[in-house]
MIVEXZA-967971 format. One record per residue: x, y, z of N, C-alpha, C in turn; residue in three letters. Coordinates in steps of 0.02 Angstrom, whole numbers, plus 50000, padded with zeros to 5 digits. Layout:
<tipas>
XYZXYZXYZALA...
</tipas>
This chain:
<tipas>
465915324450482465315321350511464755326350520UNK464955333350544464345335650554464015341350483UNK464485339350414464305342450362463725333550334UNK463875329550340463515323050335463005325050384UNK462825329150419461985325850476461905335350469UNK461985336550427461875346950436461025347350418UNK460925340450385460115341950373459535339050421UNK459885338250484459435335550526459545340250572UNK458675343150613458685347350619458225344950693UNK458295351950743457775350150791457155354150793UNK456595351450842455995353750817455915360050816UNK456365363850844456375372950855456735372550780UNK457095370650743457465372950653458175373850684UNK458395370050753459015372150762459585364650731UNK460235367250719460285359650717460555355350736UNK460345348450729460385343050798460985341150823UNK461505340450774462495340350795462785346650789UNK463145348050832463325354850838464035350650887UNK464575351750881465195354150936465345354350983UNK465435351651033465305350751110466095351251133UNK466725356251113467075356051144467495350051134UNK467985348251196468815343751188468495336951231UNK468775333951240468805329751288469585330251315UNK469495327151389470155329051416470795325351376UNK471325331351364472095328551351472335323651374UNK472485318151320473075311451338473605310851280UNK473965309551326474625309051278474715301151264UNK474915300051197474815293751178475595294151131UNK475855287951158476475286251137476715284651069UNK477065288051036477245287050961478115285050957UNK478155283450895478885280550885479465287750882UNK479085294250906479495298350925479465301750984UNK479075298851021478775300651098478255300851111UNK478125302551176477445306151186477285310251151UNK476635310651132476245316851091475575319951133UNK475475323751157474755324951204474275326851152UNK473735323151147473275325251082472515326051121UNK472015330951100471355332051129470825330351049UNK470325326151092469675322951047469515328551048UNK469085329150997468445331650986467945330650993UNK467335333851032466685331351061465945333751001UNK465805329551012465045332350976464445331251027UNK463945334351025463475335051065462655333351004UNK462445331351032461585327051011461205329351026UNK460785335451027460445340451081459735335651072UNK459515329250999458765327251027458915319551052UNK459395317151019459245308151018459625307351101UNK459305302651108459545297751193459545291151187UNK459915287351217460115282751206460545279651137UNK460125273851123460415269651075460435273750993UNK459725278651010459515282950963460155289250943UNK460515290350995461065296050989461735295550944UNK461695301950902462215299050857462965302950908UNK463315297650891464075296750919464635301350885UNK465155300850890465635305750853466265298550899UNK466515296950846467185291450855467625291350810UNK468305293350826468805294750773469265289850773UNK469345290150686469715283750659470405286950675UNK470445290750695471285293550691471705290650775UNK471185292250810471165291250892470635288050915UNK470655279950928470195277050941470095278451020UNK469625277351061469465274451119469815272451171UNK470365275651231470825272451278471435268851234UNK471475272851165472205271751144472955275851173UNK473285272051183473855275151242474365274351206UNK474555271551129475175271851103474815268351043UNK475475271350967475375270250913475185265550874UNK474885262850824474945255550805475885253750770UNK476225258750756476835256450747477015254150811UNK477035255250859477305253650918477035247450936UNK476415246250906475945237150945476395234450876UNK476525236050852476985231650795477715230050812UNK478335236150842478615236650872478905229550919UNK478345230650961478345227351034478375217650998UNK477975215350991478105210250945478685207650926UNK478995210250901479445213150851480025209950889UNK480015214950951480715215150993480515207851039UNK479895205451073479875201551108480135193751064UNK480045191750996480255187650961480955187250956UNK481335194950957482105194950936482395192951011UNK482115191151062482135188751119482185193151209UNK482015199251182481955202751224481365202851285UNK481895201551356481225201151398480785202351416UNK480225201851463479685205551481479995211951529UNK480415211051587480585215351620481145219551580UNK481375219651508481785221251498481555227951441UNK480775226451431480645230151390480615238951405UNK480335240851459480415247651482481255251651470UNK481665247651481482425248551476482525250651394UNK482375245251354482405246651295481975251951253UNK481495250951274480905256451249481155264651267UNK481115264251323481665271551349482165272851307UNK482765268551286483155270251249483135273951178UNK482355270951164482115271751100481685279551097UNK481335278651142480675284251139480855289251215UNK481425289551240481635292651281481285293251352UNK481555294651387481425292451461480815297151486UNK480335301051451479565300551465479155295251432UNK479435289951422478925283351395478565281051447UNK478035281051432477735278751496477145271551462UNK476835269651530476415263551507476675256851467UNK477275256751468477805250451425478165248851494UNK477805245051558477975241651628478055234051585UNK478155229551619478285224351613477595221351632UNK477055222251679476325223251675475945223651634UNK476225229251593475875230651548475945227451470UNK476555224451461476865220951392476445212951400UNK476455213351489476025206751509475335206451467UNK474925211151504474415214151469474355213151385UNK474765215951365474655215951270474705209351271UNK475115205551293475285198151265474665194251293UNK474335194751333473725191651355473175191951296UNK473015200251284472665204351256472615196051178UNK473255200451158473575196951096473285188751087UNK473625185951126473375178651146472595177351125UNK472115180751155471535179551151471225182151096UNK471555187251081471355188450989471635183950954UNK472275183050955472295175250908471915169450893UNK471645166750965471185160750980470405163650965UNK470135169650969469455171850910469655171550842UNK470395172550821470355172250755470275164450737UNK470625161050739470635153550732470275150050736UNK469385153650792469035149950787468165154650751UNK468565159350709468005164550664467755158150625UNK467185160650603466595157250545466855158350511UNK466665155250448467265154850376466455152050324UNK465915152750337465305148250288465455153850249UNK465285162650247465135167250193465775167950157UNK466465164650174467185165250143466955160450065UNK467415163550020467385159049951468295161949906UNK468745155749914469425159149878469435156449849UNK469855160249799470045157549717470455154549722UNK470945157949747471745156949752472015155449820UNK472625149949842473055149549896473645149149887UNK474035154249920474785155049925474975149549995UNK475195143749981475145140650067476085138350079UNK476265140750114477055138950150477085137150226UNK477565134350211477945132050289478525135350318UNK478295141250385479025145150395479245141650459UNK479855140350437480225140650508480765145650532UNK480255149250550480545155750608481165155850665UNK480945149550687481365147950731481445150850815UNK480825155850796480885162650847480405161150918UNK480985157050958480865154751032480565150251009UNK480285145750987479935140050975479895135851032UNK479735131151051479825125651121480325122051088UNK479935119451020480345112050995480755117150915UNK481195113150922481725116150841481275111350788UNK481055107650789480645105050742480125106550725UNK479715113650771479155114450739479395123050680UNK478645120450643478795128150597478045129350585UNK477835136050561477345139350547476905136650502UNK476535133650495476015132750417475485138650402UNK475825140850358475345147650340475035148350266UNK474225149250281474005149650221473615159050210UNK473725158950157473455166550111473125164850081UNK472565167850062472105166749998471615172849969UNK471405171149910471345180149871470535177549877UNK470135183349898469515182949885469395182549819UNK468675184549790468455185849742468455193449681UNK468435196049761468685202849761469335203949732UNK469715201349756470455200249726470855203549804UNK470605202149871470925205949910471315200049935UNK471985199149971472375194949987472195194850065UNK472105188850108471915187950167472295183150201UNK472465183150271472805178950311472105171550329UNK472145165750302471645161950318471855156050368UNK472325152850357472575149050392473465149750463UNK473425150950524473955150850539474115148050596UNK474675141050598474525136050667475515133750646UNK475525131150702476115125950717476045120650687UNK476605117250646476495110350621477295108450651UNK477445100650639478145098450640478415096850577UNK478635099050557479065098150493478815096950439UNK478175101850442477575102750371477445094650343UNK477195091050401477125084150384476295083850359UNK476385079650332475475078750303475035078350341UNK474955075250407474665075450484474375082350488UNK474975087950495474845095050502474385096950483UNK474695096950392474315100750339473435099650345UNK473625091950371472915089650362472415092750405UNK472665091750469472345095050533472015104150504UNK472635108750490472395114250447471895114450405UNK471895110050348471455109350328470615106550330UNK470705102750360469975100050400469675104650447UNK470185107650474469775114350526469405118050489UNK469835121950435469515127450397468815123850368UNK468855117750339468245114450308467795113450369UNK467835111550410467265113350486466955118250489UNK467475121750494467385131450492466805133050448UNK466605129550387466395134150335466515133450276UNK467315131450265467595131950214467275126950166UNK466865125150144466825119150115466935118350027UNK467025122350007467625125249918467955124849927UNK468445121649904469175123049909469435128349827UNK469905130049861470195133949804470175132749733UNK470185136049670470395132649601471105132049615UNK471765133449638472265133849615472605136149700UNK473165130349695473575131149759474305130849732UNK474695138149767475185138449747475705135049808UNK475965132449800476645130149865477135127349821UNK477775124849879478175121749859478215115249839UNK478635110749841478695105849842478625100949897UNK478565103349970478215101349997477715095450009UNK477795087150004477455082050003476865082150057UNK476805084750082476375085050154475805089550141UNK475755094650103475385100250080474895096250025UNK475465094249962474955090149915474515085149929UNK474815080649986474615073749991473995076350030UNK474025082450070473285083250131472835089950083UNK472855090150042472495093450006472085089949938UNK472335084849925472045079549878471575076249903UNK471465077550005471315071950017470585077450054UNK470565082550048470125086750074469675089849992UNK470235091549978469885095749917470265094449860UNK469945088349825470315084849769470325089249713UNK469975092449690469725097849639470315102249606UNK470505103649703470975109249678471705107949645UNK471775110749594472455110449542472935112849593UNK473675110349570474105113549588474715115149551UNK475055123849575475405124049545475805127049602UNK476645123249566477325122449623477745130849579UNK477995133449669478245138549681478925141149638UNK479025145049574479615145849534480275145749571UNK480325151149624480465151449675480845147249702UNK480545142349740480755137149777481135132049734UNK480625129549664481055125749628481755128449583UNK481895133949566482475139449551482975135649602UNK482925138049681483295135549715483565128649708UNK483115124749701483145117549708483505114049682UNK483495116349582483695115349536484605118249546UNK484765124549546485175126849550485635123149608UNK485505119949674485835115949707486125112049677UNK486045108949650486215101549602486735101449547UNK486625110849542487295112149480487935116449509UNK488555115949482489215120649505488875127149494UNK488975130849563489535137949555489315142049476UNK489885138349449489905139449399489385141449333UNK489065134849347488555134349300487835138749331UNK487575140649391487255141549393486875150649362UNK487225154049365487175159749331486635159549272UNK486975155149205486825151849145485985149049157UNK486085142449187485695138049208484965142049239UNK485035148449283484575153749296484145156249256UNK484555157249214484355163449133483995158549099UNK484005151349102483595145649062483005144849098UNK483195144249169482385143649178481905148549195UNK482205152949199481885159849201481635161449119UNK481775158449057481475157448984480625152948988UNK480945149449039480115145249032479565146949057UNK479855151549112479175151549162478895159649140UNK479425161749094479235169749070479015170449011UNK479065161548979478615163448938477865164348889UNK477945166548824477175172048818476555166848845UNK476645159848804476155151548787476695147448812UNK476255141848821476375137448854476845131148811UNK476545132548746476995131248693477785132048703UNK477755140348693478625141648702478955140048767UNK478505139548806478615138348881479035129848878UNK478685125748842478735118448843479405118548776UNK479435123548748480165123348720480705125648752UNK480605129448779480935130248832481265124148894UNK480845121148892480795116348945481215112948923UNK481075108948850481335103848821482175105348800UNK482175113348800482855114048773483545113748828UNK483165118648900483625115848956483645106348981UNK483045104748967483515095648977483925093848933UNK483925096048860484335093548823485015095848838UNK484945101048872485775107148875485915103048937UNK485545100748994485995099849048485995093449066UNK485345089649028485115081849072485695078449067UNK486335080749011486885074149003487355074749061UNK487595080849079488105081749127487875081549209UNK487155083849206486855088649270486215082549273UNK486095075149271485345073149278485025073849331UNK485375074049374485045076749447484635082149444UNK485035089149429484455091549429483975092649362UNK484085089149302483665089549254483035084849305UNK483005080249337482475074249349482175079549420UNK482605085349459482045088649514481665092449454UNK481725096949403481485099249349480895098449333UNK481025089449291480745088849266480275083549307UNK480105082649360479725078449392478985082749420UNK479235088449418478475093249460478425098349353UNK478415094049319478315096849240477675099449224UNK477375097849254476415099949240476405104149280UNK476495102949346476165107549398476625115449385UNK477035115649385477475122249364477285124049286UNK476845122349272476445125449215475875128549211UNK475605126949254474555126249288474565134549277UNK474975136449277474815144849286474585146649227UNK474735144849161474635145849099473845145149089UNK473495140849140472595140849120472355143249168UNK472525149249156471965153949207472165162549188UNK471995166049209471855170549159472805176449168UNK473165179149117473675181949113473825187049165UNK473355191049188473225194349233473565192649300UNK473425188049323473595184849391474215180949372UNK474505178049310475335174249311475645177549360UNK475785184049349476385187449424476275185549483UNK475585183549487475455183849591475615174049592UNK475395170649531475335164749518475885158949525UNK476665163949512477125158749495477495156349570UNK477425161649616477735161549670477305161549731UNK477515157849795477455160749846477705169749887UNK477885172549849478165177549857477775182749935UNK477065181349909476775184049959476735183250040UNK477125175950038476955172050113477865176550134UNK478265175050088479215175250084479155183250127UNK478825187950097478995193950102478735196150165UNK478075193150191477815194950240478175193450303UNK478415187350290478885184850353479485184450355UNK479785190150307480525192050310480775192550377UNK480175196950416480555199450473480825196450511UNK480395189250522480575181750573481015176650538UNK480985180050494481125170750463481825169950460UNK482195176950456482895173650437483385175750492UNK482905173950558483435174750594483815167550637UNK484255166550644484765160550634484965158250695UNK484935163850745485085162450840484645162950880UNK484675154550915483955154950948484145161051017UNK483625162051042483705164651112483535161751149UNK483755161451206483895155451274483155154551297UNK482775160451307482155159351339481635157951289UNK481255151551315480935152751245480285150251252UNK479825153351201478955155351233478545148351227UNK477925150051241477595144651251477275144251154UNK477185137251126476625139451068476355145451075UNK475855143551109475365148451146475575157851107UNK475935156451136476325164951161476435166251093UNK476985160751057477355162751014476995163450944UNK476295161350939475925162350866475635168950895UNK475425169850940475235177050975475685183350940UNK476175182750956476705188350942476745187450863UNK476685182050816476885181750744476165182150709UNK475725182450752474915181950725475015189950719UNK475165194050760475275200850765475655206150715UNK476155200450693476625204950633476015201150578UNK475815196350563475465196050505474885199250500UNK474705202850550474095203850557474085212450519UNK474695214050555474935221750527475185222750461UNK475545214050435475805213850344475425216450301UNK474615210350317473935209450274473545216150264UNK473815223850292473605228150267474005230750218UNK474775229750218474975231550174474975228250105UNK474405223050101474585217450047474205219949973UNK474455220349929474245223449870473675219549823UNK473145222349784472545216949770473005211949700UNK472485207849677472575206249631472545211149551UNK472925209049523472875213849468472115210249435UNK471765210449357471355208349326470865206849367UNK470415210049428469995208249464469275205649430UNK469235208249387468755207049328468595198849319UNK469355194249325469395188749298469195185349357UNK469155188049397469345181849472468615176749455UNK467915181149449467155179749434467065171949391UNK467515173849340467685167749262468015161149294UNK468295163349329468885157649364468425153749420UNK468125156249439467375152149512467095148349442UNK466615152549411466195147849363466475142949290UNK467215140849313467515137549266467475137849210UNK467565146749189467675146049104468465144749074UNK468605141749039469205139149022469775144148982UNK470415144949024470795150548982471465146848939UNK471515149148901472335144448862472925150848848UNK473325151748879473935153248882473625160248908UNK473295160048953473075167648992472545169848948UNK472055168448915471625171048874471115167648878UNK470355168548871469945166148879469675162448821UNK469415155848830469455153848745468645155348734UNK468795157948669468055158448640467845153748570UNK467435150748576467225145948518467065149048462UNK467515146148416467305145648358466455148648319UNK466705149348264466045150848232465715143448197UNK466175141048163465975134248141465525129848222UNK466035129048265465715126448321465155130548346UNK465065137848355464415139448366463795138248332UNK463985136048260463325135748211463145128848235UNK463855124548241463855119048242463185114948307UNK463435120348339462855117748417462355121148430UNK462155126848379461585130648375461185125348323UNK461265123048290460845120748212460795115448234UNK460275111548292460155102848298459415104848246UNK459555100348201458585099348191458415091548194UNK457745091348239457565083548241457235082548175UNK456975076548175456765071348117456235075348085UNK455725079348112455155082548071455415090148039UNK456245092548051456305096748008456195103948048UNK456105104848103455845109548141456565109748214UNK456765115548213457305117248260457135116148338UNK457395111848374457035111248439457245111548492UNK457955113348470458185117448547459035121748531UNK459275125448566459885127948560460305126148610UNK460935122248567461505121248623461825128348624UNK461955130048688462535132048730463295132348733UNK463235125148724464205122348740464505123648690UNK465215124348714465755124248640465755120748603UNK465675117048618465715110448559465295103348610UNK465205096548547465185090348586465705086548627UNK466155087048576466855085348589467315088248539UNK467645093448600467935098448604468805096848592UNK469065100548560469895096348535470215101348582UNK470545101248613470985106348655471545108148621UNK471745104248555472605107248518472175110448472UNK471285112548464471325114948392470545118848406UNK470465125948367469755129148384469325126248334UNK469465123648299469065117948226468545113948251UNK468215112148227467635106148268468035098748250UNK467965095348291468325089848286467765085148207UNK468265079748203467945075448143467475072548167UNK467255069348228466465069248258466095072948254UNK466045078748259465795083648267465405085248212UNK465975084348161465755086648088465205081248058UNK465415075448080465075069648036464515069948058UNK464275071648156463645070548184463135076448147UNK463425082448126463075088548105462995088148012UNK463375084447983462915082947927462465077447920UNK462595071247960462145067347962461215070347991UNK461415073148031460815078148048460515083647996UNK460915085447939460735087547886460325084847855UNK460605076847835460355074447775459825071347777UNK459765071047868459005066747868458405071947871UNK458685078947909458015081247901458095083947818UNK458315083947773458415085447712458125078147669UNK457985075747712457545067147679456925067947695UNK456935069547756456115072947786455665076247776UNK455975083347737455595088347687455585083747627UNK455845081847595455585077647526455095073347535UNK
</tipas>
């Protein structure tokens, strides 16, 4: 900081940030104890007030008294059901018996703290937000809940940027369409008023049905993931190994083409013995494809919810409730907190380049961007009206555009020599 301001100077040529010594020693609690650490001061010898430049370190913020592993920590343990008065006991065990500031007061404190940062997040502006993409699932955590019927509805979504963000996170009952809907209409209040190109979830009836009904636009494509599982229920033991390796051919592969041979070849192998699960398969057949029109780049982040699965490993698979158990309130508090700490570790999108193409709906076929033809470019460059004189240039790919073929369709062709022959009647 003070090699950044070395050229500001005071009116004597002395200069204006210079070093001012420590500020007093505090020891601030880490996941291996206390550590006693001293700031560093800087001194402003011209500016006053609002005018004065500051010195604030990203390393040691402001009346920080323990680590951010440790605000992660604490969370952590209060979900696995550990009490308020019980936490000093445990924490000691951990960070040894100079832990200090982890009272039962004080865990009060964070969880208050916590609370009220949750309820600013939920009710942030969302007008300057614009996503491409939504990863959206339903967890049930299970972790103290009031009711065993409720579970998490959590949505992710990739900027433009390609950065992955926590956008949506509330209580629903049994990811019913009611929920979803409620979620969704908030965020559209908020701001949101785009909805995504492309929503990834499961199978989930409650998700599709309240998202058709907000933001019809958006495509959807169903979770590999989830349907893998689904499918594989339905078959032996036995068979499923095999049955894996097949559908793991479709969704890996290059076009959509081989993809749909693929497709066609596991119903034929299993629909006679296994129709059950050939018909979960083959009933979500489009939407477990959608990934193929949009650009190759993004297929990996595309096929799965993976991003929502991984983040909430920590809660999700735990199986024994604990007796005491929190309020809503409390309990998105404490899980708003581990997601809050995930979403830095969340990795961008690969092909960021593409995300731009994908807003202004240019059209991709098997991960590639299609580019028109030369025939079709002459084709919609060359209108001439009746006096023989060129009078404007199309733009578009075509009039009508064939999607199995880059050729100009037989309309196409007939409308562009007929336009020949008359202004070719016109000069004579």
């Amino acid at each position: 900081m003070l090699s950044c301001h070395a050229d500001k100077l005071t009116d004597d040529g002395r200069r204006r940030l210079v070093r001012h010594g420590h500020l007093p020693e505090r020891e601030i609690m880490t996941g291996i104890g206390p550590v006693a650490v001293r700031c560093p001061r800087v001194r402003d010898r011209v500016g006053e007030g609002c005018e004065r430049i500051r010195f604030s370190s990203a390393i040691l913020p402001p009346y920080a008294r323990r680590s951010k592993s440790l605000e992660v920590l604490i969370p952590i343990l209060y979900l696995k059901g550990i009490s308020t008065g019980d936490f000093e006991e445990a924490l000691v065990a951990l960070l040894g018996s100079d832990a200090a500031g982890l009272s039962a007061s004080t865990i009060g404190r964070l969880k208050d703290a916590w609370s009220d940062e949750h309820a600013r997040w939920s009710k942030r502006d969302l007008w300057a937000k614009r996503y491409v993409y939504f990863w959206v699932d339903g967890i049930h955590v299970q972790a103290r809940l009031e009711d065993a019927a409720q579970c998490l509805l959590v949505i992710i979504g990739a900027t433009p940027e390609g950065k992955k963000e926590l956008v949506g996170l509330i209580d629903g009952v049994r990811e019913s369409a009611q929920s979803w809907r409620e979620l969704l209409l908030d965020l559209r209040r908020r701001g949101l008023a785009i909805g995504p190109e492309l929503a990834v979830a499961d199978g989930a009836l409650g998700f599709w049905q309240a998202v058709e009904e907000v933001w019809p636009k958006t495509r959807g494509q169903r979770c590999w993931v989830h349907k893998t599982a689904n499918v594989l229920n339905k078959l032996p033991k036995g068979q499923q190994s095999k049955a894996k390796r097949a559908l793991q051919e479709i969704w890996m592969a290059a076009t959509k083409n081989d993809a749909l041979a693929a497709f066609d070849a596991f119903v034929e192998t299993w629909g006679i013995k296994y129709d059950k699960a050939v018909d979960c398969l083959t009933k979500d057949r489009d939407a477990l494809l959608a990934f193929y029109d949009f650009p190759a780049e993004h297929w990996k982040h595309l096929r799965t919810t993976n991003v929502i699965e991984s983040s909430f490993a920590t809660v999700r698979h735990r199986t024994v409730r604990s007796k005491g158990c929190l309020s809503n309130k409390t309990a998105l508090a404490m899980i708003f907190k581990l997601a809050e700490a995930a979403e830095k570790s969340w990795r961008r999108l690969d092909g960021q380049n593409q995300l731009p193409k994908v807003i202004l709906g240019v059209k991709f076929a098997d991960g590639i961007e299609v580019v028109r033809s030369q025939a079709q470019a002459a084709a919609a460059t060359e209108i001439i009206d009746t006096a023989g004189q060129r009078t404007r240039r199309r733009t578009a790919v075509s009039l009508y555009p064939n999607r199995n073929s880059t050729r100009p369709t037989v309309r196409l062709q007939k409308f562009v020599r007929f336009g020949r022959k008359k202004a070719e009647k016109n000069r004579a």
